[in-house]
N, C-alpha and C positions, 0 to 999 in steps of 0.2 A: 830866357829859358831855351836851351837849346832839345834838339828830337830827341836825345836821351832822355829828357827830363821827363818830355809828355809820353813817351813811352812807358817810363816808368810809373807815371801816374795813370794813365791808362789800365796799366797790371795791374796797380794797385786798390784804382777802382773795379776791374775786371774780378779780381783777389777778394773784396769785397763782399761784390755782390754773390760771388759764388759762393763765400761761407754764409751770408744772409740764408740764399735758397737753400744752402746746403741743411740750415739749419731749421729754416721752413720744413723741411720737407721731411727730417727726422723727427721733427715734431707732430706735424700731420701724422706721419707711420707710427707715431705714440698710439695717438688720437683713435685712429683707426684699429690697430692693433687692441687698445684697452674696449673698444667699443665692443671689436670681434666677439674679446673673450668674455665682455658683459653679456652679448647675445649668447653665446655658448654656454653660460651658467645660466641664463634664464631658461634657454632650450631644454638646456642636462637637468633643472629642475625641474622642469615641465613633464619633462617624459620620466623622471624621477619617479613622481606623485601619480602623473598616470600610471605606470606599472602596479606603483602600490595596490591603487585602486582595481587596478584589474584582476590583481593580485588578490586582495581581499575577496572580490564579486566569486571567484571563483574557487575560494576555499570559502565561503559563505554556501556557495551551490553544492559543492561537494560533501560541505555540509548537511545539507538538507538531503540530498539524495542520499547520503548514507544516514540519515536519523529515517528519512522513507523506508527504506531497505530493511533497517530495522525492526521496523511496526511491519512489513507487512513478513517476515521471517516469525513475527511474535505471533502475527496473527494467526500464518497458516501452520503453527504447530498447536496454537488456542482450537484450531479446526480441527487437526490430527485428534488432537487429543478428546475431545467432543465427540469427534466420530469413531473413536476405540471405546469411551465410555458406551456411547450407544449400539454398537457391535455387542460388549458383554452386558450388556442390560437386555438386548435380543438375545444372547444365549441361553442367560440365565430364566428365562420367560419360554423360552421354548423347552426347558428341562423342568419345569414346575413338577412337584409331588402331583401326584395324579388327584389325591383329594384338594386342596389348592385349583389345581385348574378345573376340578368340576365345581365347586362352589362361584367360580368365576364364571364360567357357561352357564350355572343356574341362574345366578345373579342377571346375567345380561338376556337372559331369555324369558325370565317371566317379567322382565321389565319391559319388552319390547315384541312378544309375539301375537298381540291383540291385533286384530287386523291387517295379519299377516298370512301367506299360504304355505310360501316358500323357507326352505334352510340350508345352507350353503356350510358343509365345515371341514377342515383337515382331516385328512386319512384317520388321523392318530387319534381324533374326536369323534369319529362318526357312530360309534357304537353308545358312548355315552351321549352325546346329544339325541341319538332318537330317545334314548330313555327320558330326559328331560324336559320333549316336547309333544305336543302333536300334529305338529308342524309337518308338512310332506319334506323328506328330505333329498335336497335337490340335485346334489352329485359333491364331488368334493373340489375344493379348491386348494392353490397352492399357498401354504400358512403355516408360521408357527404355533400356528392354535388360534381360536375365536370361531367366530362364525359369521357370515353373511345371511341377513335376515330380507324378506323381496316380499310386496303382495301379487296378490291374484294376478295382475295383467302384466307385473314384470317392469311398472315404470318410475315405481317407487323400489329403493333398497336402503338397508341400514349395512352399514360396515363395521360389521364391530372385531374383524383380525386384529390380533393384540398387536401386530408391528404398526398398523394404522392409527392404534389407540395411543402406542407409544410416540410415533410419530409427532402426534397433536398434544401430546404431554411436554415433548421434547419442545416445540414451539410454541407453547404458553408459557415455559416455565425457561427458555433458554438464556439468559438474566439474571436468575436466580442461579441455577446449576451456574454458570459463568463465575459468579460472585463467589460462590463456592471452592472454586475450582481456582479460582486466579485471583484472589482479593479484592 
């Protein structure tokens, strides 16, 4: 075998092994490459499904904040509207036919003057209530009508102003008028 020969075997093994690695090593870049893009679709699902869920959490919240929003928009026009009712129930109350309000005054006077000294009432009352009572009467207060009943020393008083009366009609009964008012 002369030096050409092992040279050429030399190449040929040289030749060899470099398609071997060559071929190693395109195979590895397979390997690695498919692995890559396995990690890359599990990552890109990953953050997929997060978004989703962020995604939901926050049209969930926005939700709720706007069904909140809702209720209290319902509620403070439920109050608007409660508070015009009782504005014109105050009107109406402060324009009573004059017989009307004195049968009212009677009523609340001989029901409540025993043991009493004093009488407290609107400008617009004061002539008919002294008729009504015997009560001293005590100066006038600021009202749509009623009166303020007081004894002797001043440390007892009865309230009987119709806006006070209405008042406490208004809050025993605010439930029902609601019920009424709103189904």
């Amino acid at each position: 075998m002369g030096l050409d020969a092992i040279v050429e075997e030399i190449k040929a093994k040289g030749k060899a092994e470099a398609d071997r690695i060559e071929k190693e090593t395109a195979a590895e870049v397979s390997r690695v490459t498919a692995e890559a893009r396995s990690q890359a679709a599990r990552i890109k699902a990953a953050q997929q499904e997060a978004a989703k869920k962020e995604i939901e959490r926050i049209r969930t919240q926005e939700m709720s904040g706007a069904a909140l929003e809702v209720k209290r928009a319902m509620l403070n026009a439920r109050k608007e509207l409660l508070d015009e009712v009782n504005d014109k129930a105050k009107e109406t109350i402060s324009k009573l036919p004059a017989d009307k309000n004195q049968k009212l005054l009677k009523s609340i006077i001989d029901k409540n003057q025993a043991n009493n000294s004093r009488i407290y009432s609107a400008e617009k009352d004061k002539d008919e209530v002294k008729k009504l009572t015997k009560l001293k009467h005590a100066g006038n207060i600021d009202s749509i009508g009623g009166v303020i009943i007081e004894n002797e020393t001043g440390t007892e008083y009865l309230d009987f102003r119709y806006e006070i009366i209405l008042k406490d009609v208004t809050e025993r009964s605010l439930k029902q008028v609601s019920d009424i008012l709103f189904g």
